[in-house]
Structures are given as C-alpha cells and as structure tokens.
Backbone and ligand atoms as CSV (ligand in chain L), in Angstrom:
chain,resi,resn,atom,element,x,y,z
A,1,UNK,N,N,-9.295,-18.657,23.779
A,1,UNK,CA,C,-8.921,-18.777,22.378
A,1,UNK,C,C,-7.583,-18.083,22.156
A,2,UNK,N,N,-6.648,-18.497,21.254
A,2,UNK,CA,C,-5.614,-18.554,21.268
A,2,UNK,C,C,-5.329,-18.144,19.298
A,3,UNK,N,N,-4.361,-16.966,19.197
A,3,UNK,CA,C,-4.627,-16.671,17.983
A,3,UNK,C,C,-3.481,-16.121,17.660
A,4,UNK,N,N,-3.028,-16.353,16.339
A,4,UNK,CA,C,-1.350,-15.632,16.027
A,4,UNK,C,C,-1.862,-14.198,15.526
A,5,UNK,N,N,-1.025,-13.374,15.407
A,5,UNK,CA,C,-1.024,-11.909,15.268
A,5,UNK,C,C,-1.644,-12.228,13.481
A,6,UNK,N,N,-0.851,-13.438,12.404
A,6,UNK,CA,C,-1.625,-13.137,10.866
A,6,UNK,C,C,-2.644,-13.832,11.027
A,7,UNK,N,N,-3.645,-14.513,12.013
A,7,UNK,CA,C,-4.654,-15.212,12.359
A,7,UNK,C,C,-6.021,-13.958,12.436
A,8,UNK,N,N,-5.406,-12.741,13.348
A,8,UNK,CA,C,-6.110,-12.075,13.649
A,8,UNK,C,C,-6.766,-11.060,12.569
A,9,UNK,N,N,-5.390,-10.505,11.566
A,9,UNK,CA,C,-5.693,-9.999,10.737
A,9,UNK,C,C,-6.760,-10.611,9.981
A,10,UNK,N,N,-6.582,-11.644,9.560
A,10,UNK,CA,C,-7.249,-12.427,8.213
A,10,UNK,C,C,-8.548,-12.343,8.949
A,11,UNK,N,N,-8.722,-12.749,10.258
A,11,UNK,CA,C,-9.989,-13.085,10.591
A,11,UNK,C,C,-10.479,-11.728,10.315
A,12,UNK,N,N,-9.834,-10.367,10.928
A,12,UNK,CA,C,-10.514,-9.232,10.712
A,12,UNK,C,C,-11.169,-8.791,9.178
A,13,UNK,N,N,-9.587,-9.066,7.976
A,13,UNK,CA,C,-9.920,-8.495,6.978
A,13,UNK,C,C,-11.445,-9.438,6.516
A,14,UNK,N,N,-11.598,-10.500,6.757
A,14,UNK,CA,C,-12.646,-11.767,6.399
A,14,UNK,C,C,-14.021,-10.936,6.753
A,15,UNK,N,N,-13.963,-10.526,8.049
A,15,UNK,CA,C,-15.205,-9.890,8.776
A,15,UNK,C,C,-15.547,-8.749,8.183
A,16,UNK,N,N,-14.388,-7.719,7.799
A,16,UNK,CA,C,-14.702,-6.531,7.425
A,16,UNK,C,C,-15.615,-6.883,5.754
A,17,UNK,N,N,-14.898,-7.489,5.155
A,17,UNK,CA,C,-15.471,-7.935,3.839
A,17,UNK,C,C,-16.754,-8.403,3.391
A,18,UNK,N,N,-17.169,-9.262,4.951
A,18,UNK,CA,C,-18.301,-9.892,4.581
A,18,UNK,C,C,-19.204,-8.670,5.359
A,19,UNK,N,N,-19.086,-7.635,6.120
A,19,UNK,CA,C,-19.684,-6.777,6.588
A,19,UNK,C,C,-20.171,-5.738,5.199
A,20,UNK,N,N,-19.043,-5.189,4.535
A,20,UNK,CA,C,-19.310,-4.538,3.578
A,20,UNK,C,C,-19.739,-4.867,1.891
A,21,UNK,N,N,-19.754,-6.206,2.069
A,21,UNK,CA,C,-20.804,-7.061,1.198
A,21,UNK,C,C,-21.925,-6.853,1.322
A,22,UNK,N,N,-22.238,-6.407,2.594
A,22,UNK,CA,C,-24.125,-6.261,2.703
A,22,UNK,C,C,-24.445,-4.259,3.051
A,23,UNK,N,N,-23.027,-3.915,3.346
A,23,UNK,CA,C,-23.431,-2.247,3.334
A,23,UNK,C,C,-22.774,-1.563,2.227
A,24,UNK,N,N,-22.085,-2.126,1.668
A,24,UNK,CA,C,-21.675,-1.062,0.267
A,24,UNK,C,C,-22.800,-1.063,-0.386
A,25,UNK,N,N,-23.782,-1.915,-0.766
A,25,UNK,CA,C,-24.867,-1.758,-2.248
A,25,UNK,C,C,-25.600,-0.858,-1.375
A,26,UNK,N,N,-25.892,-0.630,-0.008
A,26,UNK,CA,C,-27.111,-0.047,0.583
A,26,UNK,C,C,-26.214,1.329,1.110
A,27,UNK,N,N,-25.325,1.530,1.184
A,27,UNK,CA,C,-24.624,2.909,1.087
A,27,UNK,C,C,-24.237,3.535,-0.409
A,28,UNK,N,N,-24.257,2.595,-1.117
A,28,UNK,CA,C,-23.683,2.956,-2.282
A,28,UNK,C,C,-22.280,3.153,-2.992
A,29,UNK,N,N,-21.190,2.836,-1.995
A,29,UNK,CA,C,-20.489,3.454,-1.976
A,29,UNK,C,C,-19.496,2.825,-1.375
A,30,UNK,N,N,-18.570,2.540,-1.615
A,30,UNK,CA,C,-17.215,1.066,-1.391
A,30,UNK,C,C,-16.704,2.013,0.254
A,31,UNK,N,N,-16.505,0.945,0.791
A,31,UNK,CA,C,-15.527,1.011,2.146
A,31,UNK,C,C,-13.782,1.697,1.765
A,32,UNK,N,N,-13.690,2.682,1.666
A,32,UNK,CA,C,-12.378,2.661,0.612
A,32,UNK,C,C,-10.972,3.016,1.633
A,33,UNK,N,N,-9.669,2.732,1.326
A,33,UNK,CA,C,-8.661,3.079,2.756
A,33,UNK,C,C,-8.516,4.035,3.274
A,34,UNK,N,N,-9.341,5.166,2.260
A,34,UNK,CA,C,-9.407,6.717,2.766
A,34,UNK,C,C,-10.469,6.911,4.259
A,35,UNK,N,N,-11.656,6.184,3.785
A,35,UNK,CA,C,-12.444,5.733,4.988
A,35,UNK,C,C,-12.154,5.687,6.092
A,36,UNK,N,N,-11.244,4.186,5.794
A,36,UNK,CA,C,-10.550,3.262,6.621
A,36,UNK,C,C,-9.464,3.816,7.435
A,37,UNK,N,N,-8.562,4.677,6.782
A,37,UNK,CA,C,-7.484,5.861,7.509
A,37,UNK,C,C,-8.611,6.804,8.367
A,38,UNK,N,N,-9.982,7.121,7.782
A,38,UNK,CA,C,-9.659,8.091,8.976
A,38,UNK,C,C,-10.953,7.536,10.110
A,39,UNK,N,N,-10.811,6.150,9.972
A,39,UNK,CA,C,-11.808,5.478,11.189
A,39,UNK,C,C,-10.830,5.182,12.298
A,40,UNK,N,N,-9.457,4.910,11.753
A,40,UNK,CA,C,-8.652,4.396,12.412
A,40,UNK,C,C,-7.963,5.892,13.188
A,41,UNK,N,N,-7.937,6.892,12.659
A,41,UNK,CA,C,-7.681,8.400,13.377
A,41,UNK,C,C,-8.766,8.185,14.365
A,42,UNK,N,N,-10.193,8.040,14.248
A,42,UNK,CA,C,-10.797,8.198,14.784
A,42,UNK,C,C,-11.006,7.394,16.154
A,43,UNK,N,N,-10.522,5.928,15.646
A,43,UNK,CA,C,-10.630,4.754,16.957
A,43,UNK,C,C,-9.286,6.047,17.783
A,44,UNK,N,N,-8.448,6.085,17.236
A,44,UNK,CA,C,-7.188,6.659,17.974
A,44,UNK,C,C,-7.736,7.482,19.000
A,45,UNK,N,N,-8.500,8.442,18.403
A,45,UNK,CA,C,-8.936,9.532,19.420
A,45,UNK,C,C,-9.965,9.049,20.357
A,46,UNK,N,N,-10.535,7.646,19.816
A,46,UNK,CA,C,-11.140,7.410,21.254
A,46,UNK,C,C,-10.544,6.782,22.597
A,47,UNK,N,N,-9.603,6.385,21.996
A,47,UNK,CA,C,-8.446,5.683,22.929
A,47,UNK,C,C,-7.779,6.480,24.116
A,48,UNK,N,N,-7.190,8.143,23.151
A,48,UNK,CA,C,-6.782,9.221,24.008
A,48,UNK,C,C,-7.729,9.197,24.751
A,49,UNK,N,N,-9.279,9.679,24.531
A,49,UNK,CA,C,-10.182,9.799,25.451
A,49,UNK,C,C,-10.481,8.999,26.584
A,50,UNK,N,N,-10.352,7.616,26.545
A,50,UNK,CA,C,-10.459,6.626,27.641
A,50,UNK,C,C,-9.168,6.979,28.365
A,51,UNK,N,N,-8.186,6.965,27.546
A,51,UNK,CA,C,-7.212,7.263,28.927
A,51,UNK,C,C,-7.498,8.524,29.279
A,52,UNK,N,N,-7.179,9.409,28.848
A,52,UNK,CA,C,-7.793,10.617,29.579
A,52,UNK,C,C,-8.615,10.675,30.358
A,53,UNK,N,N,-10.000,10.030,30.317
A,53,UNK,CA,C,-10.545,9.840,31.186
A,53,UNK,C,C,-10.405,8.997,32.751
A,54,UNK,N,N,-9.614,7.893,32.421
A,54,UNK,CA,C,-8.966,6.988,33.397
A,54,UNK,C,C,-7.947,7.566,33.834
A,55,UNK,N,N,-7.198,8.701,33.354
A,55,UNK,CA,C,-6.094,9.802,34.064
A,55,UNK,C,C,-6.544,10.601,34.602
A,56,UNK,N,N,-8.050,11.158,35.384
A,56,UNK,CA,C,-9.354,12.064,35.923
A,56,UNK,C,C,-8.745,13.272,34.969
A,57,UNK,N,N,-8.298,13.358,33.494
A,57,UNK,CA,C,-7.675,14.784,32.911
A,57,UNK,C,C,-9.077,15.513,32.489
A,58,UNK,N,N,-9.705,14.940,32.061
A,58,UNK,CA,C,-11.070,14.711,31.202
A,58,UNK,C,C,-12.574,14.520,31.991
A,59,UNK,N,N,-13.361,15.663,32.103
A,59,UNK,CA,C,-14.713,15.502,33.264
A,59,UNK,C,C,-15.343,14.616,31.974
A,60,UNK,N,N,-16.313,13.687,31.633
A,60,UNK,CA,C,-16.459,12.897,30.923
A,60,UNK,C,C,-18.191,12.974,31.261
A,61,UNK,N,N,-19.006,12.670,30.300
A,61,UNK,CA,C,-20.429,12.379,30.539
A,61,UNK,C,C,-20.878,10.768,30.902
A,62,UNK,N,N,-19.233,10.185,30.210
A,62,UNK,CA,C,-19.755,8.766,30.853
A,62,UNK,C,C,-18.109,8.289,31.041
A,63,UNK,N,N,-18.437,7.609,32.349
A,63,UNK,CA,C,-17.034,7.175,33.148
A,63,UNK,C,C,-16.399,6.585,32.313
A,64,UNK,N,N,-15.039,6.572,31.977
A,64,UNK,CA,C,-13.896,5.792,30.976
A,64,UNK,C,C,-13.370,4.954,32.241
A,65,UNK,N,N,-13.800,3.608,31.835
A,65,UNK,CA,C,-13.219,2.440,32.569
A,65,UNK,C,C,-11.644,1.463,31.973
A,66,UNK,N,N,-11.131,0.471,32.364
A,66,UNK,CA,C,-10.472,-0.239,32.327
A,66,UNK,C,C,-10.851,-0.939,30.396
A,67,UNK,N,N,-12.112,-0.816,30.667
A,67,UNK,CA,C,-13.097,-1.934,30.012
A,67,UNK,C,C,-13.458,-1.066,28.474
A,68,UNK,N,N,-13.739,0.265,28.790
A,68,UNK,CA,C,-13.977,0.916,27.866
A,68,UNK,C,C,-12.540,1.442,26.735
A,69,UNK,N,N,-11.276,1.176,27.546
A,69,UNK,CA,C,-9.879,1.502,27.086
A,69,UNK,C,C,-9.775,0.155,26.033
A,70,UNK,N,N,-10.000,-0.808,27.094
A,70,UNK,CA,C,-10.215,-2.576,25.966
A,70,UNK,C,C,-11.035,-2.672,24.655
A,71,UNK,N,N,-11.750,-1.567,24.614
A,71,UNK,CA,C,-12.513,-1.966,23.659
A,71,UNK,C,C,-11.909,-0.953,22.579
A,72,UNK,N,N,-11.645,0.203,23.037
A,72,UNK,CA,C,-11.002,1.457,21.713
A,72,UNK,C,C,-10.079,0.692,21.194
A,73,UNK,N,N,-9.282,-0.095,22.185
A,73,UNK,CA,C,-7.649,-0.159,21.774
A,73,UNK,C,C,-7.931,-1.779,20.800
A,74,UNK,N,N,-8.959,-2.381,20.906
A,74,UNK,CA,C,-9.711,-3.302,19.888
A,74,UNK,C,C,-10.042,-2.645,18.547
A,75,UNK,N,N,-10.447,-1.661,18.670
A,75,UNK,CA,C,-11.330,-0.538,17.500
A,75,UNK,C,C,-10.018,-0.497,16.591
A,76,UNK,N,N,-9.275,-0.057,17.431
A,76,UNK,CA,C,-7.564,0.490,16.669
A,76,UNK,C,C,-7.447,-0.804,16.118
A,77,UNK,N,N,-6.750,-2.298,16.664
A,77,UNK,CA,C,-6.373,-2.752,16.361
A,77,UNK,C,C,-6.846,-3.387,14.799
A,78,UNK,N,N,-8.195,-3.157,15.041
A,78,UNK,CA,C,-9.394,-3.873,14.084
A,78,UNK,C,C,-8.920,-3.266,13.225
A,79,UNK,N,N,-9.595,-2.093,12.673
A,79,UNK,CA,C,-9.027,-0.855,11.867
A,79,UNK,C,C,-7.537,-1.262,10.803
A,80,UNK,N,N,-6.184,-0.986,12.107
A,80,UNK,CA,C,-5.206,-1.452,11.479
A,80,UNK,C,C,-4.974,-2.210,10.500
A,81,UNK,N,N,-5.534,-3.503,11.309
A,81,UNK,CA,C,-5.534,-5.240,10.423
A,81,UNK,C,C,-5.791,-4.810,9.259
A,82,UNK,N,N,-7.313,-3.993,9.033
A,82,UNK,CA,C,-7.973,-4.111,7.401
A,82,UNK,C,C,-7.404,-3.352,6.563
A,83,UNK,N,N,-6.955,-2.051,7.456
A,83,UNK,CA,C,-6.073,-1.179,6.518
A,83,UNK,C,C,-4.401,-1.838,5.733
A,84,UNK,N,N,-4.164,-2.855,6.983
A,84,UNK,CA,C,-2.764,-3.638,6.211
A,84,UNK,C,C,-3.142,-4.631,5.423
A,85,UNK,N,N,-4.092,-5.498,5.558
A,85,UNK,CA,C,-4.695,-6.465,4.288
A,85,UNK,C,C,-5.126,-6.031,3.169
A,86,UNK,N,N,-5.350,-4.743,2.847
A,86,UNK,CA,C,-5.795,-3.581,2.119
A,86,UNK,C,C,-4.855,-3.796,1.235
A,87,UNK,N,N,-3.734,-3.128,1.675
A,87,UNK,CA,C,-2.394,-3.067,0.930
A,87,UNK,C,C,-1.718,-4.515,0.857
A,88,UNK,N,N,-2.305,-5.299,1.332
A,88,UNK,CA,C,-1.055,-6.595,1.340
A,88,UNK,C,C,0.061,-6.977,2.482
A,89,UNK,N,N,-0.018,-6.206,3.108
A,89,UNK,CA,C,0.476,-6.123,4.393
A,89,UNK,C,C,0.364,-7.322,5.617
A,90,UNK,N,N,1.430,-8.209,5.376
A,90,UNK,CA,C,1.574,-8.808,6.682
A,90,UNK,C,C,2.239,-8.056,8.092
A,91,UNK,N,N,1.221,-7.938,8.909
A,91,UNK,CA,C,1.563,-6.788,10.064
A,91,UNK,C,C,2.514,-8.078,10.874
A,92,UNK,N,N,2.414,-9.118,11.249
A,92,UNK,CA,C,3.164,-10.298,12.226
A,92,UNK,C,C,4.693,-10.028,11.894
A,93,UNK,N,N,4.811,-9.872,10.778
A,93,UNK,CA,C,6.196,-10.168,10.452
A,93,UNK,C,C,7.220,-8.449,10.696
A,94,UNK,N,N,6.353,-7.573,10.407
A,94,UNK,CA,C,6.314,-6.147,10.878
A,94,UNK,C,C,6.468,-5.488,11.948
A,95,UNK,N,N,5.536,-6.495,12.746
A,95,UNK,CA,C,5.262,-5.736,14.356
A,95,UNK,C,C,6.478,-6.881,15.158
A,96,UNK,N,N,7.152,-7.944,14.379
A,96,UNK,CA,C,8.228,-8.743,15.139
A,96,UNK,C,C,9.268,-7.666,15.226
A,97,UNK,N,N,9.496,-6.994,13.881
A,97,UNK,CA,C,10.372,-6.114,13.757
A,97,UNK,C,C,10.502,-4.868,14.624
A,98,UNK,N,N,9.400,-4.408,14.559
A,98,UNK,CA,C,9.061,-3.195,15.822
A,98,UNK,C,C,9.444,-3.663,16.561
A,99,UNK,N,N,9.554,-5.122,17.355
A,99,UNK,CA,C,9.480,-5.152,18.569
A,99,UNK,C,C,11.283,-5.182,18.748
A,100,UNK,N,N,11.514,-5.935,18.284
A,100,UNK,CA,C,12.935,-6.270,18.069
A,100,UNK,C,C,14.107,-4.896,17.986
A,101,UNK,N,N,13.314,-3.747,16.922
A,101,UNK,CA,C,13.806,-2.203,16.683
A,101,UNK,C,C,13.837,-1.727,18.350
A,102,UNK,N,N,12.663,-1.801,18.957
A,102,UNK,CA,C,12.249,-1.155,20.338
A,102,UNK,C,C,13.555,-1.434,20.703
A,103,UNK,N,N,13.600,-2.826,21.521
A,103,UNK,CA,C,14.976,-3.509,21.978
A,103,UNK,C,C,16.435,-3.008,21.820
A,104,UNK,N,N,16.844,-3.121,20.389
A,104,UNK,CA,C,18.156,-2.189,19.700
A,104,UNK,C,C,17.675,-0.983,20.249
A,105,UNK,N,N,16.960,-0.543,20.047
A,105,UNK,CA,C,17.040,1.305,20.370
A,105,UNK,C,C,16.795,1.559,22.073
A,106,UNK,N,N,16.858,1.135,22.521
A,106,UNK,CA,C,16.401,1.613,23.938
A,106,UNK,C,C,17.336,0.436,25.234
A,107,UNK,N,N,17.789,-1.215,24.612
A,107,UNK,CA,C,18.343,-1.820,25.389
A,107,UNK,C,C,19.591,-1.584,24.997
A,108,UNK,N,N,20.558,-1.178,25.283
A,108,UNK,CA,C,22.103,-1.498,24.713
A,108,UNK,C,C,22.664,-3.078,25.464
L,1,MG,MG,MG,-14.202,2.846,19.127
C-alpha cells in the first residue's frame, strides 16, 4: 500500500476521532492537545529507548529489536499527524520544506 504523507495524516486524524468517539463519554473527558503533546513526548522516549537498546547502552528487561524501533517511530509519527490536524496543519507541505531546508543548510 502506497500512501502520500496528507493521506496518512487524514487517515490518522479519521482513526484517532473515531477511537475517541467511543472513549471520551467512558473517560469522561476529551482527548485534548495537551494529552496529545505529552503522548507524543512520550512515544519520543520510547524511541530513545529502542535505540538505546539496539546501541547495547541500555540492559533492557525485554530485547529492543529492529521491529520494536518500527513500531515507536510509528507511535511518533501517529501522534504527530493528530497533533497537526488538531491545529490545521498540513505536515506534507511542511516536511517538503524541512527537507528542502536540510539540503540548503548542510549541501552547499
Ligand atoms: Mg509506543
């Protein structure tokens, strides 16, 4: 499957929405970006941890694989998406720019 970077978002923000359609009334309590900021701190730090662990920096209770790095760095990405659909945020047109900034700043 094959998916553009504002494909992914939408699909995410879509999922997150219809997820918290059925857990806000039973939490009580709205999914809010404050949440959302610090789930996305949180995917972050699991990410350090897989690599860390895949760098032997970190004695670990359960092995950090290839597989387990794929999935944090999913967590992050997920996260991101909803936090930029949040605000209105097209990240595609954003992250072209990053990429393009990288280039200028580092290729002369
Ligand atoms: Mg995670």
């Amino acid at each position: 499957m094959s998916v553009t970077l504002r494909d992914a978002q939408h699909l995410c923000w879509k999922n997150f929405r219809k997820i918290n359609d059925v857990l806000d009334p039973e939490r009580g309590k709205a999914w809010t970006p404050f949440v959302t900021v610090t789930d996305l701190l949180e995917e972050a730090g699991e990410v350090a941890a897989a690599v860390k662990g895949l760098e032997g920096h970190a004695p670990s209770d359960k092995p950090k694989t290839k597989e387990t790095l794929a999935t944090e760095l999913s967590d992050l990405i997920y996260v991101t998406f909803v936090l930029a659909e949040h605000y209105g945020i097209e990240l595609e047109e954003a992250f072209l720019q990053t990429v393009n900034d990288y280039m200028l700043k580092f290729i002369k």
